[in-house]
C-alpha positions as CSV (number, residue, x, y, z in Angstrom):
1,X,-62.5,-41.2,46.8
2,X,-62.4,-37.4,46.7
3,X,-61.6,-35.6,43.3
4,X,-59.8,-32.3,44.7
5,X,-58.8,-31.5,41.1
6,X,-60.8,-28.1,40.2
7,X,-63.4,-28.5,37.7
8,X,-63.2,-25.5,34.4
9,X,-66.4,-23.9,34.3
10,X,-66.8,-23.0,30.4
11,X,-68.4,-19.6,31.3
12,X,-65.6,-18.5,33.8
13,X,-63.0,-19.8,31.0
14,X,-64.2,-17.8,28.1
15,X,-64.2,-14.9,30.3
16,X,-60.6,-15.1,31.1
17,X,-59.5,-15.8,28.1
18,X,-61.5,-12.6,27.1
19,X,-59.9,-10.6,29.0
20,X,-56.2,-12.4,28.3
21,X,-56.8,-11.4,25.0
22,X,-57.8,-8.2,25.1
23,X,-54.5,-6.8,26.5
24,X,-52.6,-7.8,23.5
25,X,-55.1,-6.3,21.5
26,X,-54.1,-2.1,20.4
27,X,-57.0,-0.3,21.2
28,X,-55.5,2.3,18.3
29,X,-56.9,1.8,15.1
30,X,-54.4,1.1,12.4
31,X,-53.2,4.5,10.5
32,X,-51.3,4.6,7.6
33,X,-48.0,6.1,7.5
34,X,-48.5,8.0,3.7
35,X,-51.3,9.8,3.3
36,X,-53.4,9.0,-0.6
37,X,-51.9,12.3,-1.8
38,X,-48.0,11.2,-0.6
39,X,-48.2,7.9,-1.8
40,X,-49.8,9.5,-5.3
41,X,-46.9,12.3,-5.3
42,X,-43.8,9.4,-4.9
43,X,-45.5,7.5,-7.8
44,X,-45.8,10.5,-10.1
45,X,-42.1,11.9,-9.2
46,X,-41.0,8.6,-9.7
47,X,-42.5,8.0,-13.0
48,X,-41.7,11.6,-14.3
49,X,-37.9,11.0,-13.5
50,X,-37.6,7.7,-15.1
51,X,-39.3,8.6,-18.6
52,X,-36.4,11.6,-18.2
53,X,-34.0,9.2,-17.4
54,X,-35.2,7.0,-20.4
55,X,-35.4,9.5,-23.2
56,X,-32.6,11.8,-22.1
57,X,-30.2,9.1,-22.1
58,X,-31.2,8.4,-25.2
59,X,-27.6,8.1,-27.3
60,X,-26.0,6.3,-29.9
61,X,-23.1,4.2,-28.9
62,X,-20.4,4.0,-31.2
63,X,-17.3,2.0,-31.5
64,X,-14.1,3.7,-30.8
65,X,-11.5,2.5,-33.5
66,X,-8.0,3.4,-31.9
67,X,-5.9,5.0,-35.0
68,X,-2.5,2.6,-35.8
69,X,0.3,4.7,-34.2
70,X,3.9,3.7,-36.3
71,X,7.1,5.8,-34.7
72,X,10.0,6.4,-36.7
73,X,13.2,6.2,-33.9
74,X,16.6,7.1,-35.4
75,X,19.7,6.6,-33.7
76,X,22.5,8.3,-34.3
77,X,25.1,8.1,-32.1
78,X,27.9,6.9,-34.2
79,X,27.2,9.9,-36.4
80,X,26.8,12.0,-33.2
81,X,30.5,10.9,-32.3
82,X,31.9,11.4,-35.2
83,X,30.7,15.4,-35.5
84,X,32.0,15.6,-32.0
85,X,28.3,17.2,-30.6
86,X,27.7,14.6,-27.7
87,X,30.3,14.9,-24.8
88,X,32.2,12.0,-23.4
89,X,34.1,11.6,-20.5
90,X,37.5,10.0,-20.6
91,X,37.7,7.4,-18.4
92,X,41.1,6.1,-18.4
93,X,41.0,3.9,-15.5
94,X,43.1,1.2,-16.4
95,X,46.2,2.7,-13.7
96,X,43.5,3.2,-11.0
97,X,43.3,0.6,-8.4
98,X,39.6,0.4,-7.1
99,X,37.7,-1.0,-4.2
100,X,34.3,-1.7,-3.2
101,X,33.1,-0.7,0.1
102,X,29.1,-1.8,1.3
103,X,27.4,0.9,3.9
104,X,24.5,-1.0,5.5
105,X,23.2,1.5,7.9
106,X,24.2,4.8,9.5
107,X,23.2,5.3,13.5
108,X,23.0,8.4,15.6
109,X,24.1,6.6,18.5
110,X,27.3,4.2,18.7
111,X,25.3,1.3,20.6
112,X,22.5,0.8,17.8
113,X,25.2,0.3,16.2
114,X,26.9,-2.2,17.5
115,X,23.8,-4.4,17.8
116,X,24.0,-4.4,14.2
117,X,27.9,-4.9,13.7
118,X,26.8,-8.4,15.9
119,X,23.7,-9.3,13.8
120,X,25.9,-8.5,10.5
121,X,28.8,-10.9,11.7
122,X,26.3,-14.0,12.3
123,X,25.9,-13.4,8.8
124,X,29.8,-14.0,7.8
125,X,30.9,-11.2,6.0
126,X,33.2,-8.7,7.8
127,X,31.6,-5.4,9.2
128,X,33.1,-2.6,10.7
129,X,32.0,0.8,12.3
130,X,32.9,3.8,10.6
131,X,32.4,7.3,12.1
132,X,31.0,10.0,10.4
133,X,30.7,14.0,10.8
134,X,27.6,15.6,9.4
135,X,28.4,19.1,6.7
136,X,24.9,19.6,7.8
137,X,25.1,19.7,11.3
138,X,28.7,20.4,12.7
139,X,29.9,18.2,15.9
140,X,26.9,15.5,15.5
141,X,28.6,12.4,15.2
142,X,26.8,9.6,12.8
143,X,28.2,6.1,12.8
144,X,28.2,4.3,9.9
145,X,28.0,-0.1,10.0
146,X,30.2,-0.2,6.5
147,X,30.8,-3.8,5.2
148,X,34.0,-4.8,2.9
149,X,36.5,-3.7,1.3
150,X,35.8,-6.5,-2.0
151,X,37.8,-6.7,-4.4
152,X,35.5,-6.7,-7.4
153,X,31.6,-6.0,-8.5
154,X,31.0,-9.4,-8.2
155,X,31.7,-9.5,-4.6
156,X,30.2,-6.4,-3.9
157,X,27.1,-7.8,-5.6
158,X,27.1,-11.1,-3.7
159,X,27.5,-9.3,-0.4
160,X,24.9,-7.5,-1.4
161,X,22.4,-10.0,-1.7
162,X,23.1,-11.6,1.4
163,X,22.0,-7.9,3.1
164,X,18.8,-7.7,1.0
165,X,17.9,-11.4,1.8
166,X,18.1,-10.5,5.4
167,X,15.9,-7.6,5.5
168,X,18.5,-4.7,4.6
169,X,19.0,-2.1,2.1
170,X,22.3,-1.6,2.0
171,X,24.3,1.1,-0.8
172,X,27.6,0.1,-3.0
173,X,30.2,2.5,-2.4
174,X,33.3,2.4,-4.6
175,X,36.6,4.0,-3.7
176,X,39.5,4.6,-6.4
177,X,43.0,5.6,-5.9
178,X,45.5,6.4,-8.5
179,X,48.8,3.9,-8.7
C-alpha cells in the first residue's frame, strides 16, 4: 500500500518556521521612554520635595483642652409681670364661640379640584370646595378643597393626621365669632 501522507523534510521545516517567526519579531530595537538624565531629574525632584515635606511639616501636636462653659439663665417673668414691662394680650375668649376649619389644597382650576374633593371623601371626612379671590391678582379665581368645620383641636388634630398619613400637608384654620 501507498503512503500518500507528505513526509516533513527537517530542512524545509526549520525554514518555515524561520520565516513564521520572524514576522512577529519588531525589527525596531527596544528604546526607552526616559532618557538617564529624565529618569535622574524625577528621582532628585522627588527626593528634594519629600525631605521639604518631612522637615517643614515638622510641628508639635498638642491637645486641645475645651474650657468648662457654666451659663447663668435668670428668668424673670413673674417679676416682669408684676412691673408691668412685658405686654400681654387679653384674651377673654370665654363668650367667643370658635371653629376649626382644615384647607388641604388650593387649585387654579375648578376640576383639579374636584379630583381631590373625590380622593378626600374615600378618606371619610367631609370636604368641600371653597372659592377664593386673589388681593394679588384681581378676577383670578383660586379654589380652595377646605375640610371641616370640627368642633374642637382635638378633631382638627385627628383630621389632620389622617391628611398627613395620606400624603398631604394640609393648614389648621380657626374661625371665631362673638356670642
Amino acid at each position: 500500500m501507498k503512503d500518500f501522507a507528505k513526509r516533513i523534510n527537517s530542512k524545509k521545516s526549520s525554514k518555515k518556521n524561520k520565516s513564521v517567526n520572524q514576522r512577529f519579531i519588531t525589527k525596531k530595537s527596544f528604546k526607552n521612554p526616559f532618557s538617564l538624565k529624565t529618569g535622574l531629574t524625577l528621582v532628585i525632584i522627588s527626593a528634594i520635595g519629600a525631605f521639604v515635606l518631612i522637615n517643614g511639616m515638622n510641628t508639635d501636636v498638642k491637645k486641645m483642652v475645651g474650657l468648662d462653659i457654666t451659663s447663668n439663665i435668670e428668668f424673670s417673668y413673674p417679676v416682669g409681670l408684676t412691673e408691668d414691662w412685658i405686654y400681654t394680650e387679653d384674651l377673654d375668649r370665654s363668650n367667643e364661640e370658635c371653629n376649626y376649619i382644615l384647607q388641604i389644597e388650593t387649585y387654579g382650576r375648578k376640576i383639579y379640584a374636584q379630583e381631590e374633593l373625590t380622593n378626600i371623601l374615600k378618606l371619610g371626612l367631609q370636604p368641600y370646595i371653597d372659592n377664593y379671590f386673589s388681593s394679588k391678582e384681581p378676577g383670578k379665581a383660586y379654589f380652595r378643597l377646605m375640610s371641616g368645620p370640627y368642633e374642637n383641636k382635638s378633631a382638627v388634630n385627628n383630621a389632620r393626621e389622617i391628611l398627613i398619613k395620606s400624603g398631604r400637608s394640609p393648614l389648621i384654620r380657626q374661625r371665631c365669632s362673638k356670642n
